[in-house]
N, C-alpha and C positions, 0 to 999 in steps of 0.2 A: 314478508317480514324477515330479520335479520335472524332469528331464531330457530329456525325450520320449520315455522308453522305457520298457517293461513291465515288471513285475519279473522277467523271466527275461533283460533287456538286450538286446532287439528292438525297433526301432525301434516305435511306439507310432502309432495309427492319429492323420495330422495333423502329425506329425511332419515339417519341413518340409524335413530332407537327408535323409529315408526314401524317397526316388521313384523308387530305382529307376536305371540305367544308360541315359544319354540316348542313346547314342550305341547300344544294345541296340533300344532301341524305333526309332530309325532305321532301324536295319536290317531289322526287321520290315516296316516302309512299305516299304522296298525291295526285299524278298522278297514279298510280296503285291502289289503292283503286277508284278513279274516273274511270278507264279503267274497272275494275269490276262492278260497278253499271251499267256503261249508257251500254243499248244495242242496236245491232244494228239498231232495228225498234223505238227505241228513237230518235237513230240522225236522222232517213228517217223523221220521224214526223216532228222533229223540222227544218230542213231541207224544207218539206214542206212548213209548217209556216211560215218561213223567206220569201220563196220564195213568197206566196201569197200575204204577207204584199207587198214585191218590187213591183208586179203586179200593187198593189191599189196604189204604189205613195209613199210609205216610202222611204225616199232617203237613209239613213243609210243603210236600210236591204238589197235596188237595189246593191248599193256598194261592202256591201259582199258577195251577192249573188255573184257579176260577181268578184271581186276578187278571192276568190277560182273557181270560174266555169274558167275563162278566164287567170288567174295570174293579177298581177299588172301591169298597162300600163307604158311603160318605160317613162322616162322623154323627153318631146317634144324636137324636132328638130325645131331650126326657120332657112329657108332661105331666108337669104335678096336676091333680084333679084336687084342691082346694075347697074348702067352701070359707074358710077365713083370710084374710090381707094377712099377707109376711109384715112380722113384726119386726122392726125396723132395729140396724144392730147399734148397739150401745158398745163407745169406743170410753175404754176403763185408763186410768190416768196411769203412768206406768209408777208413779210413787207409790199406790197403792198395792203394799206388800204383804199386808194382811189378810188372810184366807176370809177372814169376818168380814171383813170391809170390801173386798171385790165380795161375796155372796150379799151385805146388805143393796149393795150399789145394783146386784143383777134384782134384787127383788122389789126395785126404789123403781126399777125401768120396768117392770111386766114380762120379767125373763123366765120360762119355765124354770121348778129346780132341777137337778140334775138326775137319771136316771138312776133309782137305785136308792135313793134316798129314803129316809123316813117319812120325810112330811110328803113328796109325793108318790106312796101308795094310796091306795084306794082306801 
């Protein structure tokens, strides 16, 4: 194609805004030059250290420590243990600006009243 791209519209070998994330291959030089320096008995030390720190009580270092030792804990599970069906939510018209009339409408649909209330104590 006349455009510098191929006929599937990928940039076209030559193509001279096809090269790529300069600021991507920077960080490569500076991930490889850091892979060079640190050796292995660097990270065991530092590794150690973390680890000691979590011992004494650093919540941060306990954190990473078990992050990488264990992975990341998935996001919780909550089970509610029910024995009645969720009652289903009642969507209130936003004209209704009166305190009375949203509470008649919650009690028109089977809406508990609210916590705290007179009529629902015991």
């Amino acid at each position: 194609m006349s455009n510098g791209q191929d006929e599937r519209g990928r940039f076209a070998t030559g193509n001279r805004l096809g090269k790529g994330n300069p600021l991507a291959r920077a960080m490569q030089r500076h991930r490889t030059a850091l892979a060079k320096a640190v050796e292995p008995e660097d990270i065991r030390r530092t590794w150690r250290a973390l680890v000691e720190k979590a011992a004494n009580g650093d919540v941060a270092a306990a954190r990473t420590v078990l992050e990488f030792a264990c992975g990341r804990p998935s996001q919780a599970v909550h089970l509610d243990v029910k024995t009645e069906a969720p009652k289903p939510y009642v969507f209130i018209e936003r004209s209704a600006k009166h305190p009375d009339s949203v509470r008649e409408r919650l009690e028109r649909n089977g809406m508990p009243d609210a916590p705290g209330d007179a009529a629902s104590s015991p």
